[in-house]
TIMAR-581940 format. One record per residue (C-alpha): residue in three letters; chain; y, z, x. Coordinates in steps of 0.001 Angstrom, whole numbers, plus 524288, in hexadecimal, padded with zeros to 5 digits. Each point is the difference from the previous one (the first is absolute). Layout:
% TIMAR-581940
REC/residuo/cadena/yy/zz/xx
REC/ALA/A/Y/Z/X
...
END
This chain:
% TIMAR-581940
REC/residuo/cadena/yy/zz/xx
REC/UNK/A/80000/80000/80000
REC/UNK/A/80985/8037D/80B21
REC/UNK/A/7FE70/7F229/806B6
REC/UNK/A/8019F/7FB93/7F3D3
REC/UNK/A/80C9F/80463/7FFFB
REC/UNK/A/80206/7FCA2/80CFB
REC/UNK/A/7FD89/7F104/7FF60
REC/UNK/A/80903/80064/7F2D4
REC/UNK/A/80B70/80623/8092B
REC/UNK/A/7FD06/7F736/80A4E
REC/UNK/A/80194/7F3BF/7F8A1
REC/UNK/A/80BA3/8062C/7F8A9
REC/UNK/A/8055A/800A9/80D9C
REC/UNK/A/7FDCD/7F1DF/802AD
REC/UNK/A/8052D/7F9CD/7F648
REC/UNK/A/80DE0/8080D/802ED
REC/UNK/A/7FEDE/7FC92/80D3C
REC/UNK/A/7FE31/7F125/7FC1E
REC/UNK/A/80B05/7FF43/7F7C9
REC/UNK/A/80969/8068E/80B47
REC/UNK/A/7F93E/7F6C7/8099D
REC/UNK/A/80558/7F571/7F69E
REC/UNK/A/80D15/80384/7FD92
REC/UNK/A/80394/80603/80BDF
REC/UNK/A/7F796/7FAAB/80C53
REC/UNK/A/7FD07/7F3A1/7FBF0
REC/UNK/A/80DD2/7FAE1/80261
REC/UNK/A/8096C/7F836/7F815
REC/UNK/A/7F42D/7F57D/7FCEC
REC/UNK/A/7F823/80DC5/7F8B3
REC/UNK/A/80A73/80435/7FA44
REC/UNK/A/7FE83/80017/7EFDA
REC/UNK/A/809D8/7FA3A/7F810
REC/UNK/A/80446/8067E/7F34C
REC/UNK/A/803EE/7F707/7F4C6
REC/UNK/A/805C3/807CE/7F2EC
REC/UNK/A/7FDD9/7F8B8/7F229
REC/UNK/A/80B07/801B5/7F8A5
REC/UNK/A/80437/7FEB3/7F23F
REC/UNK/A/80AC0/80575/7F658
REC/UNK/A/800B8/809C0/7F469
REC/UNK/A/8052B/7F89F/7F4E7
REC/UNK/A/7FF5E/7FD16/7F13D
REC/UNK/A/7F2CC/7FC45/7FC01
REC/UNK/A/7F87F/7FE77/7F1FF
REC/UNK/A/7F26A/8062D/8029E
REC/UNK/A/7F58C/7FBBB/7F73D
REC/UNK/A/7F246/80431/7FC8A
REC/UNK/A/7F770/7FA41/7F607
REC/UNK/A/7F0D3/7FEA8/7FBE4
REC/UNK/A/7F993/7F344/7FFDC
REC/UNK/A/7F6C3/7F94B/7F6A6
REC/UNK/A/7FB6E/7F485/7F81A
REC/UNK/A/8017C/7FC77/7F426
REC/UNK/A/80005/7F591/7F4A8
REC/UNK/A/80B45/7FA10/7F7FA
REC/UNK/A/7FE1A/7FE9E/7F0E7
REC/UNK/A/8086E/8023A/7F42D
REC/UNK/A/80642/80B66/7F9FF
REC/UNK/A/7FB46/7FB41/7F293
REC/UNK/A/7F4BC/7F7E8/7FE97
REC/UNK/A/7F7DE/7FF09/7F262
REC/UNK/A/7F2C2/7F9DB/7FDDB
REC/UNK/A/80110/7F8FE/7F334
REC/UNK/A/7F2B7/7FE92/7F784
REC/UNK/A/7F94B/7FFA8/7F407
REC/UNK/A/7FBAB/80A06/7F4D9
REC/UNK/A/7F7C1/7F56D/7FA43
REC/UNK/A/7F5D9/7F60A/8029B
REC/UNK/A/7FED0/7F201/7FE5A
REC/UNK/A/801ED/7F306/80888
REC/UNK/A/80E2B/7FD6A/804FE
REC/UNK/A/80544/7F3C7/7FAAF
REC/UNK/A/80DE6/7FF0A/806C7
REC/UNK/A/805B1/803D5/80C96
REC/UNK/A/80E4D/80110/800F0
REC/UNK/A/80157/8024F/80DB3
REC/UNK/A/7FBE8/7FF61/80D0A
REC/UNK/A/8017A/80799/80BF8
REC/UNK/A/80DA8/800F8/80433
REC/UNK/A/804D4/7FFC3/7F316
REC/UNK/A/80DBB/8067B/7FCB6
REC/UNK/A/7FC31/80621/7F129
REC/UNK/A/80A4F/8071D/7F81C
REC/UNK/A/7FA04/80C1A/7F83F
REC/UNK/A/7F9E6/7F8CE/7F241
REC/UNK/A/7FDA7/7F37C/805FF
REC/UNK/A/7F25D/7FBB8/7FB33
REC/UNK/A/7F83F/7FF72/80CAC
REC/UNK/A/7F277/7FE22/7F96C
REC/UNK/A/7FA15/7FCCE/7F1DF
REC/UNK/A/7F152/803C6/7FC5C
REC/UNK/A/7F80E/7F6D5/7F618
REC/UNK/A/8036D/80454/7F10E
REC/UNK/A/7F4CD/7FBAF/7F8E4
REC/UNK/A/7F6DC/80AE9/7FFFB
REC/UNK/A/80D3B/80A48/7FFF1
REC/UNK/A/805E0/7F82C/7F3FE
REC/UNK/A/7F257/80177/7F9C6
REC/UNK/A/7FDD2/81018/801A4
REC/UNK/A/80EE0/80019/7F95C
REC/UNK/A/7FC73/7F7C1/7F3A9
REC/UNK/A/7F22D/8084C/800D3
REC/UNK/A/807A7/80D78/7FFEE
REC/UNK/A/809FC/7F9A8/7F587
REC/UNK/A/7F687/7FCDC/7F67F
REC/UNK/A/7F9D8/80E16/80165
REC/UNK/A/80B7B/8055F/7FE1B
REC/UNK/A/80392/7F9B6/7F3D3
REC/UNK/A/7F24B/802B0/7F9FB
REC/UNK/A/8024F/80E01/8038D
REC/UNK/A/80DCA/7FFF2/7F8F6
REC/UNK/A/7F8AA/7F8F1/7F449
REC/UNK/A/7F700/80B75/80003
REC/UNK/A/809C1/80A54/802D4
REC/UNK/A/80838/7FAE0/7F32E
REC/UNK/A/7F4E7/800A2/7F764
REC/UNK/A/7FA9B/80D67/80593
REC/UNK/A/80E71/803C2/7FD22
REC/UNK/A/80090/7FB87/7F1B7
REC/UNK/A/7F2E2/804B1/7FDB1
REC/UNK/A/8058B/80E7A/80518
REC/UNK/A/809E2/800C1/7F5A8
REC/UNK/A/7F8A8/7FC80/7F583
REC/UNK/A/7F504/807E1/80290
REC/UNK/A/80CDE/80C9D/8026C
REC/UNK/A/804D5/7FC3B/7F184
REC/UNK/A/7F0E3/800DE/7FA11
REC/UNK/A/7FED1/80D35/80969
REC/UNK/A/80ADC/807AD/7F93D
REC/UNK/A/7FC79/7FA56/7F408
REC/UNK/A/7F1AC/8060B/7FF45
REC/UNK/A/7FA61/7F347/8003D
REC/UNK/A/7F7D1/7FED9/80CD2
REC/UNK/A/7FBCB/80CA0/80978
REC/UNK/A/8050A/80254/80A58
REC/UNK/A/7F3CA/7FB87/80976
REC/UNK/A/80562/7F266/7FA08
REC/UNK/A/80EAB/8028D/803C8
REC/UNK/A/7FAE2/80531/80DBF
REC/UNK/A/7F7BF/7F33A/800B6
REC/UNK/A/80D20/7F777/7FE58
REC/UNK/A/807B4/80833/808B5
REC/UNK/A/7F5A6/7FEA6/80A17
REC/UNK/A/8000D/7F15B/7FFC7
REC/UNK/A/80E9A/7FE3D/80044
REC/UNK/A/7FF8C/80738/80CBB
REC/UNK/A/7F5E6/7F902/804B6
REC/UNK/A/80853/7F2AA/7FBD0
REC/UNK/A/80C08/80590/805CC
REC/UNK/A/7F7E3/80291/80BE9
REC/UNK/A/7FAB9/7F314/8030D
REC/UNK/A/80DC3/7F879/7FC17
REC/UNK/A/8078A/80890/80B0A
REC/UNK/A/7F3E6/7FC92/80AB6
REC/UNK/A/801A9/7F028/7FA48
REC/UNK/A/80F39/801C4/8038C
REC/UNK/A/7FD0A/8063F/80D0A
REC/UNK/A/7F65C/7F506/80294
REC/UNK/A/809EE/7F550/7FC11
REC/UNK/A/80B0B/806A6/8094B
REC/UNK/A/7F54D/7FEA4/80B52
REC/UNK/A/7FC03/7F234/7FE42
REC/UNK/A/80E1C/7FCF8/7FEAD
REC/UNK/A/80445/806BC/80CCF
REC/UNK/A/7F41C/7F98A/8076E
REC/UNK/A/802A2/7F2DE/7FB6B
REC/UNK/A/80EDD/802BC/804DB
REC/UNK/A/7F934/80485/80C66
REC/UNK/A/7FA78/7F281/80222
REC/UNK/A/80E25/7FD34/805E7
REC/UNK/A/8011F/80512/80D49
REC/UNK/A/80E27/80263/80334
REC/UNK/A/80846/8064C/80BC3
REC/UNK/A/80203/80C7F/800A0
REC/UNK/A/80BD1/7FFAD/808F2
REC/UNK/A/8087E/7F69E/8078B
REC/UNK/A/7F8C4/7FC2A/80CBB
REC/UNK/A/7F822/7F708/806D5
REC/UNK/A/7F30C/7FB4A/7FD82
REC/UNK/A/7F5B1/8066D/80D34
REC/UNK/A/7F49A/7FB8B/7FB63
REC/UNK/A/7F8F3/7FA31/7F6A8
REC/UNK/A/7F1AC/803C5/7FDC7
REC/UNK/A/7FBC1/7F67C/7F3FE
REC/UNK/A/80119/7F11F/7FC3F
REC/UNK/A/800DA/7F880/7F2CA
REC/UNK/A/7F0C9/8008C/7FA31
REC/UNK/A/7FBA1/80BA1/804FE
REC/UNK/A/7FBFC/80A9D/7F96C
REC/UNK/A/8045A/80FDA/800EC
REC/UNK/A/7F7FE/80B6C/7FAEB
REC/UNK/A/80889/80AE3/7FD1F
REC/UNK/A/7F40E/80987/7FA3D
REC/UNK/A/7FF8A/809C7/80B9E
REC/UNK/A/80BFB/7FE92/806FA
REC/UNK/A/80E1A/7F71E/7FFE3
REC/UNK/A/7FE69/7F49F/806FA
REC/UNK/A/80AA2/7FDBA/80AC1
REC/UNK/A/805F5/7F0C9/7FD9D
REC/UNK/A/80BDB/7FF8B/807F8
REC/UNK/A/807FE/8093E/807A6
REC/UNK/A/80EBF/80112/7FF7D
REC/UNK/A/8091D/8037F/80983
REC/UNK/A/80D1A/80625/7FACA
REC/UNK/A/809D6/7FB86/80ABF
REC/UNK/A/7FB39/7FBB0/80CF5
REC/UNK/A/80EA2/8038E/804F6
REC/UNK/A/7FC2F/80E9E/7FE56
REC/UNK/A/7F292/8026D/8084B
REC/UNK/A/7FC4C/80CEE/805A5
REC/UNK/A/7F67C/8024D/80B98
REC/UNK/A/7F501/80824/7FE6D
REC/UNK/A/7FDC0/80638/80F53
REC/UNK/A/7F3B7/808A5/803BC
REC/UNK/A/804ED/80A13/806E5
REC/UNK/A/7F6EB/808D5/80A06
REC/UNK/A/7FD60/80F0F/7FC3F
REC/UNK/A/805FE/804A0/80C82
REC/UNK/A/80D6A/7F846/7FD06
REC/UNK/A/80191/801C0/7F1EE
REC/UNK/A/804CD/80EB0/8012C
REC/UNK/A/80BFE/7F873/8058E
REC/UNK/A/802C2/7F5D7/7F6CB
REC/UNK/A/80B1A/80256/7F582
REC/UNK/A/80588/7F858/7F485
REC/UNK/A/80B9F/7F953/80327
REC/UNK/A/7FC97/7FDFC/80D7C
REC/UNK/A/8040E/7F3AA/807C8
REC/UNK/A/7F5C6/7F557/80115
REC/UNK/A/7FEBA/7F252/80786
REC/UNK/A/7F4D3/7F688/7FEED
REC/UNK/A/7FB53/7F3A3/8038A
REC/UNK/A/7F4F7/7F6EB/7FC16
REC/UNK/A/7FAF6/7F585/80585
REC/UNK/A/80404/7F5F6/7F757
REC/UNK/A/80DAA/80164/806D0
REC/UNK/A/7FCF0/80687/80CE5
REC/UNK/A/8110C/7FF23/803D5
REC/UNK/A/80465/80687/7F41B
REC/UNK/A/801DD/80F4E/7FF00
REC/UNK/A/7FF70/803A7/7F103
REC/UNK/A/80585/80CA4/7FC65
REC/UNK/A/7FE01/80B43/7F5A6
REC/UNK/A/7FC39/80CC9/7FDCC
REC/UNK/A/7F733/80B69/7FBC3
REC/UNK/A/7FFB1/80086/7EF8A
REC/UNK/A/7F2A4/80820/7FE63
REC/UNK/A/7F6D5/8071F/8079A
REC/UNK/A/7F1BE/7FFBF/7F7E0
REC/UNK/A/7FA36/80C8C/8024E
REC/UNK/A/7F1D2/7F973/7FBB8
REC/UNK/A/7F718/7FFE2/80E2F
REC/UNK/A/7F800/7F297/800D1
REC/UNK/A/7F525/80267/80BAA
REC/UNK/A/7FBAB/7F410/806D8
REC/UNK/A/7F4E2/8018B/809DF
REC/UNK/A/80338/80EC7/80075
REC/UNK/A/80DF1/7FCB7/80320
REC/UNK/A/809E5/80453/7F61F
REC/UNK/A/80D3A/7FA9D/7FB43
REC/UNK/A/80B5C/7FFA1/7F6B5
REC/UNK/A/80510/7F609/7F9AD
REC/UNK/A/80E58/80060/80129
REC/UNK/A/80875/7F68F/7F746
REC/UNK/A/80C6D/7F93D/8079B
REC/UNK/A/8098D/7F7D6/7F927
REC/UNK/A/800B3/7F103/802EE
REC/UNK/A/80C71/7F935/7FB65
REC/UNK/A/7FA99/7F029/8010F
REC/UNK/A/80C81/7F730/7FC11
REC/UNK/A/7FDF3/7F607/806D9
REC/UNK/A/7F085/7FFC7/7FA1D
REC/UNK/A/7FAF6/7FFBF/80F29
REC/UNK/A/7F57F/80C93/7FB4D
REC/UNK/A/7F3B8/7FBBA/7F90F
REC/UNK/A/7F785/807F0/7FA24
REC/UNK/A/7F683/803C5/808C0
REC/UNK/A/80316/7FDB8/80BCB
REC/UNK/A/7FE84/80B07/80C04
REC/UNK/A/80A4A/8068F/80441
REC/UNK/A/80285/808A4/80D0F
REC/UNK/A/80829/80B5F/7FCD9
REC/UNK/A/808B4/80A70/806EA
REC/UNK/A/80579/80B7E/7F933
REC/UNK/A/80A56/80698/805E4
REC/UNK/A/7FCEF/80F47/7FEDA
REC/UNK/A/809E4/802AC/8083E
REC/UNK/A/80D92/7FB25/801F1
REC/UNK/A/80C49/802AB/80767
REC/UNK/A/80B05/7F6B6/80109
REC/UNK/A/80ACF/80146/80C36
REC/UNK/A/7FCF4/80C4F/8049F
REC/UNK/A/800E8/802AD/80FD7
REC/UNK/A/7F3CE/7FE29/80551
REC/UNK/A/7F894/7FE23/80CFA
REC/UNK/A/7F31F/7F8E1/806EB
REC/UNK/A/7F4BB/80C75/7FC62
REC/UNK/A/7FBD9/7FDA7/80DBA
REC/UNK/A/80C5D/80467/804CB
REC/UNK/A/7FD93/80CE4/7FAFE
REC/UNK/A/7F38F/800BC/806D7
REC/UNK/A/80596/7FD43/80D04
REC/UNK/A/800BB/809A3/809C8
REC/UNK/A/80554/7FEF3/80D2A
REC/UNK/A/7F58F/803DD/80C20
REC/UNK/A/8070A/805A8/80AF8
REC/UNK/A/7F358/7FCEF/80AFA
REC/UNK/A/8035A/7F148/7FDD2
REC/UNK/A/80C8D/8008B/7FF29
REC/UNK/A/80214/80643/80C82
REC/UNK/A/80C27/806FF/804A1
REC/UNK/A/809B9/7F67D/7FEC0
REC/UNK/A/7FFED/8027B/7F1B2
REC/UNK/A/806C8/80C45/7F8F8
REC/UNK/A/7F826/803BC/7F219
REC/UNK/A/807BF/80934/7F50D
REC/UNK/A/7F7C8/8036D/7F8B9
REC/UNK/A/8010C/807AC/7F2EF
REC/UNK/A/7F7A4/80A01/7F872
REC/UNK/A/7FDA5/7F6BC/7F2E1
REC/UNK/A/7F4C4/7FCC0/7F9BF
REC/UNK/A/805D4/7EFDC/7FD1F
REC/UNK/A/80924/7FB42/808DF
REC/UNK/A/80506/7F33F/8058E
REC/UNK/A/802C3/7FDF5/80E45
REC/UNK/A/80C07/7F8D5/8069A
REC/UNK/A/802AB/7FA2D/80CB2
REC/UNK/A/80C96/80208/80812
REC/UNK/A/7FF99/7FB1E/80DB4
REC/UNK/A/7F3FB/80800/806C6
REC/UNK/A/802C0/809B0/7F54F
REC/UNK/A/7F5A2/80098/7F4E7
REC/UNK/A/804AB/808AC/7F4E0
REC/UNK/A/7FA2B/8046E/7F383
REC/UNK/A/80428/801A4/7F2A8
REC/UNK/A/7FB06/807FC/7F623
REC/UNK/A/8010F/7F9D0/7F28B
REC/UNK/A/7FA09/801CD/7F1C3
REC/UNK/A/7F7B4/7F65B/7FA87
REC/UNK/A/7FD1B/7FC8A/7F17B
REC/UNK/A/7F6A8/7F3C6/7F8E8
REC/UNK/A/7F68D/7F89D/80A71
REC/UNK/A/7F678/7F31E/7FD07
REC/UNK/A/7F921/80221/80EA8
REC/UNK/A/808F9/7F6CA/805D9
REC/UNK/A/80D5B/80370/7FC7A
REC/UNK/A/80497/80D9D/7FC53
REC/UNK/A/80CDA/80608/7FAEE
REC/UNK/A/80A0D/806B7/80629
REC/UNK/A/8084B/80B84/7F6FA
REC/UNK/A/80684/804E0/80D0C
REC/UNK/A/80153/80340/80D60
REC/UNK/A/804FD/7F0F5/8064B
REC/UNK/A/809C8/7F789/7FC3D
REC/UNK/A/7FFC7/7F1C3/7F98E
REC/UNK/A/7FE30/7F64C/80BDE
REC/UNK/A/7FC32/8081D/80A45
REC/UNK/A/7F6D3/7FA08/80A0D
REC/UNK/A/7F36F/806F4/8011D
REC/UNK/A/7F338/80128/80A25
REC/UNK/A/7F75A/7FAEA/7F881
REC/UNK/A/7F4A7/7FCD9/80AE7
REC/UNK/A/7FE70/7FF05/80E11
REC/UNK/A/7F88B/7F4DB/8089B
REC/UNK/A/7FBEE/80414/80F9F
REC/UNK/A/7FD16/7F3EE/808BE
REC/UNK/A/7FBB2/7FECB/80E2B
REC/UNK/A/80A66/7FAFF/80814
REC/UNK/A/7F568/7FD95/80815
REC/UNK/A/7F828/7FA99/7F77B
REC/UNK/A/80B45/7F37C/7FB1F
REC/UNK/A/7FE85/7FDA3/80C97
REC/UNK/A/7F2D4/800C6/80429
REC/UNK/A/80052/7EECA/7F881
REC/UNK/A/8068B/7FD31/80B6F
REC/UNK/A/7F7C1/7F9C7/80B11
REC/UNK/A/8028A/80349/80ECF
REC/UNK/A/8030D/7F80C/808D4
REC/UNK/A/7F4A1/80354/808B9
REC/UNK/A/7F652/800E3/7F5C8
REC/UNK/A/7F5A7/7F341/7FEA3
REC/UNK/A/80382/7F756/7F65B
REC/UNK/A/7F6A3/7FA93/7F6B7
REC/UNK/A/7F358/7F71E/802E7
REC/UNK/A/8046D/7F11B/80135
REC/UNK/A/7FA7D/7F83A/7F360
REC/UNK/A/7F4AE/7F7AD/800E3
REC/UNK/A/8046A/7F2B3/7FD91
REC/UNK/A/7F55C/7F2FB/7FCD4
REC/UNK/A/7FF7F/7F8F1/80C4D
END
């Protein structure tokens, strides 16, 4: 353990010795050269943001379809359509419709024959009641059927109202103003609406008002804000820098390969109609933002000035600070103790402590003098092997 210790000294000692050997016996050719990095304290906007993908699609989009089945017979549009709400977009074949409403009208008008009788047949058999003339098992018996009548002539009304509103349902129409996405059906074809509403065509409300829909990691969405700055760009237009920012923050986790995210919603103005739906979109959200505040290089911060390489020729005041900036006068190294606020890694905020402009230390190079010149080739020495040339 004790020569341990011993070679650790030893080489300790050595490596001193080498560096004095350099910088003070090897002459002016060993002598190291100190060259200071500078740069300035000065206004600065210091971002930091999350990035992500994403994908562009409409605030409002509505899939259009049908309550009831039968073969489409007209198609109004196409994709790319402009439709105004109303407009009749689709029609559905009326023939088997227009027969369920005659169908449910002529029950209903039997049922109204029926209920009129049943009704007349009440108040006579009422009169004969108070009379004496019939029991009242009889009268009961009347009553009964009226309401039985009555019954079935409300159901035949309900049943006319139905076929009615299906048969208007055989005209597809627009919910909103938009554009046509997609359409899913053509003219001749036939849609079953018994389980579920078929989807025909979907509508976009105004392509000029898109949102992006980013994924945003578990680790960064704890930073993410409504309202916050964003830029994106897709790929579509790789030179253009679209802006907008934060609206909602889902709080619904989707887990992908055991990875979770958020979706976050940004706004995406689209005047000019450059966004389509669906494209993918690279995003930055600014979390953090300060606009022309005084500011320096972080790795200026970090610098500290090391006396052994230095040598004596250069005076260090230093100061008892735990962040502090470093300037150069002369031979005379000097350090200031200053207060620091917001930092992205690479630049970070000065509150106090330095004024605006000041040139600051922000790294320091050593070189070799003897080194730049060890290119150079003596005199004396050989020179190099003659080339071989094709006799």
């Amino acid at each position: 353990m004790k020569s341990k210790k011993s070679k650790i000294i030893v080489a300790i000692v050595l490596v001193v010795a080498a560096i004095l050997i350099i910088r003070n016996c090897g002459g002016e050719s060993g002598k190291l050269t100190v060259n200071f990095q500078h740069s300035k304290v000065e206004k600065r906007d210091i971002n930091s943001g999350v990035t992500a993908t994403g994908t562009i699609e409409p605030v409002t989009k509505v899939e259009v379809g049908t309550q009831v089945s039968g073969i489409i017979s007209h198609i109004y549009v196409d994709y790319n359509s402009i439709v105004r709400k109303g407009d009749i977009i689709a029609e559905l074949d009326r023939t088997n419709l227009i027969s369920e409403l005659s169908s449910a009208e002529n029950n209903m008008r039997s049922a109204e024959a029926e209920y009129n009788y049943q009704k007349k047949n009440l108040e006579r058999m009422k009169i004969l009641f108070e009379k004496g003339l019939i029991s009242r098992d009889e009268y009961e018996t009347a009553d009964l059927s009226f309401q039985k009548a009555n019954n079935s002539f409300q159901t035949s009304k309900f049943s006319v109202n139905k076929a009615r509103t299906n048969l208007g349902y055989a005209t597809i129409t627009s919910p909103i103003d938009g554009v046509v996405l997609s359409k899913a059906i053509e003219e001749g074809q036939t849609v079953a609406a018994s389980y579920n509403t078929p989807t025909l065509f979907t509508i976009a409300a105004n392509l000029a008002d898109m949102r992006l829909i980013a994924d945003i990691d578990e680790a960064d969405i704890g930073s993410v804000k409504e309202g916050q700055r964003c830029t994106y760009t897709v790929d579509a237009f790789p030179d253009d820098i679209f802006e907008g920012y934060v609206t909602q923050v889902r709080q619904e986790p989707t887990t992908t390969s055991n990875v979770v995210t958020y979706e976050v919603v940004i706004s995406a103005d689209n005047p000019h109609l450059k966004l389509k739906p669906g494209l993918t979109a690279n995003v930055t959200i600014y979390t953090m933002e300060c606009r022309d505040v005084l500011a320096v290089s972080s790795k200026a911060l970090r610098f500290v000035p090391n006396p052994t390489l230095l040598g004596d020729e250069y005076i260090i005041k230093d100061a008892d600070a735990e962040n502090k900036l470093w300037t150069i006068d002369g031979t005379t190294l000097t350090a200031h103790a200053v207060t620091t606020g917001m930092s992205n890694g690479a630049l970070t905020e000065i509150t106090g402590g330095i004024e605006n402009g000041t040139q600051i230390i922000s790294d320091v190079d050593f070189s070799n003098r003897a080194a730049a010149k060890s290119t150079e080739r003596s005199p004396f020495a050989p020179g190099p092997p003659p080339s071989k040339k094709n006799k």
